[in-house]
C-alpha positions as CSV (number, residue, x, y, z in Angstrom):
1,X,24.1,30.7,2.2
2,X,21.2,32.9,2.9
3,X,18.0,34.4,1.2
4,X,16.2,37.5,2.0
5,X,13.1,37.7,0.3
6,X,9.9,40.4,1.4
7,X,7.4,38.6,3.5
8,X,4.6,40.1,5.1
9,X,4.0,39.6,9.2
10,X,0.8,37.9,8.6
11,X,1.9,35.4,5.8
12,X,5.4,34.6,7.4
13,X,4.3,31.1,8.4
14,X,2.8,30.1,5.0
15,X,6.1,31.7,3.8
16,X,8.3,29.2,5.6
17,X,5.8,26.2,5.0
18,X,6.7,26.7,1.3
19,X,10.0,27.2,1.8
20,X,10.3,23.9,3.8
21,X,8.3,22.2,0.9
22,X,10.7,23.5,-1.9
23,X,13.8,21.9,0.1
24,X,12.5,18.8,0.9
25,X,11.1,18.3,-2.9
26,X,14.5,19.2,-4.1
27,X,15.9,16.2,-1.5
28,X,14.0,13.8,-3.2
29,X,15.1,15.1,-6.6
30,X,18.7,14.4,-5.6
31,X,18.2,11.3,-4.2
32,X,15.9,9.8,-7.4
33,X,18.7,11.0,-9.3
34,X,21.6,9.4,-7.2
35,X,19.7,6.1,-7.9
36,X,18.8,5.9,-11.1
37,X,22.8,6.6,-11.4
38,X,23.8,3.7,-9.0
39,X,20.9,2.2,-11.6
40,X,19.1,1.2,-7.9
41,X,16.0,1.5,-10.3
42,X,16.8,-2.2,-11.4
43,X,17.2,-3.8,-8.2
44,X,15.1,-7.1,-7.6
45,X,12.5,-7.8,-4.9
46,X,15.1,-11.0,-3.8
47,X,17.9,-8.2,-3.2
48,X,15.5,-6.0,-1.6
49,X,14.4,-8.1,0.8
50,X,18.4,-9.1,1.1
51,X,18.7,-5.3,2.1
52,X,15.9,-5.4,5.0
53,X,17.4,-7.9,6.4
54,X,20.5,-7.1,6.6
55,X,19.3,-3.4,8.4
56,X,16.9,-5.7,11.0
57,X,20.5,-8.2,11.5
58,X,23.1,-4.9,11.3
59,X,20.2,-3.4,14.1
60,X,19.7,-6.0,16.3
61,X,23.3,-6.6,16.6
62,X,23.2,-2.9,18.2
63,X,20.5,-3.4,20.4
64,X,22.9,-6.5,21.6
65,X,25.6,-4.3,21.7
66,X,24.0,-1.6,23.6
67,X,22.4,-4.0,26.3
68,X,26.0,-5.4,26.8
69,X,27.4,-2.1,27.7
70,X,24.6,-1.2,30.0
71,X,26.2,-1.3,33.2
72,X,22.5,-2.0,34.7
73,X,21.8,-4.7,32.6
74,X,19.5,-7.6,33.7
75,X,20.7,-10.4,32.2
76,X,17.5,-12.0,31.6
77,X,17.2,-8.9,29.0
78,X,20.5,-9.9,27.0
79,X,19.0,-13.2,26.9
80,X,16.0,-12.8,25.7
81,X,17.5,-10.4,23.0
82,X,20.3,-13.1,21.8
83,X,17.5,-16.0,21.9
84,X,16.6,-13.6,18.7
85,X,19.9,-14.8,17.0
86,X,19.2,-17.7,15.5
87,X,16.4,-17.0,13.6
88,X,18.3,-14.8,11.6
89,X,19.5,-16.0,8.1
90,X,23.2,-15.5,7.5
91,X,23.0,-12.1,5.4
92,X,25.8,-9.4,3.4
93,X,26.4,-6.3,4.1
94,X,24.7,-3.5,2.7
95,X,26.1,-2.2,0.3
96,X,25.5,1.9,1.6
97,X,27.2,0.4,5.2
């Protein structure tokens, strides 16, 4: 969808700075209302901090992943990157995933 609105020359960059403002505050609307309907408002620290860590286990599996396929991998790199593995705890899945 478009808009055309009357902008002058001179005030077409303070124009689109709005603009840009506008649709970004209305992103945030959306997304404060999404979670007070998944009720995300009443989530505890505990399964927050479950969340991070999942995300930093879910990403570091990538980085694993993406170090494996590198066809100019070193391997001292992988193992530097799966010494990482133990030290993360056992975690779910998100629940966005």
């Amino acid at each position: 969808m478009a808009v055309c609105s009357g902008i002058e020359a001179d005030h077409l960059e303070e124009h689109l700075r709005v603009l840009r403002r506008a649709r970004a505050n209305l992103a945030v609307h959306k997304i404060q209302e999404r979670s007070l309907l998944k009720r995300l408002d009443e989530i505890s620290e505990a399964e927050i901090e479950a969340e991070i860590q999942a995300v930093r286990h879910w990403f570091l599996i990538l980085r694993l992943f993406v170090i494996l396929a590198n066809p100019l991998n070193k391997d001292g790199e992988f193992l530097r990157a799966l010494s990482c593995l133990p030290t993360l705890k056992p975690v779910r899945l998100p629940g966005w995933l």
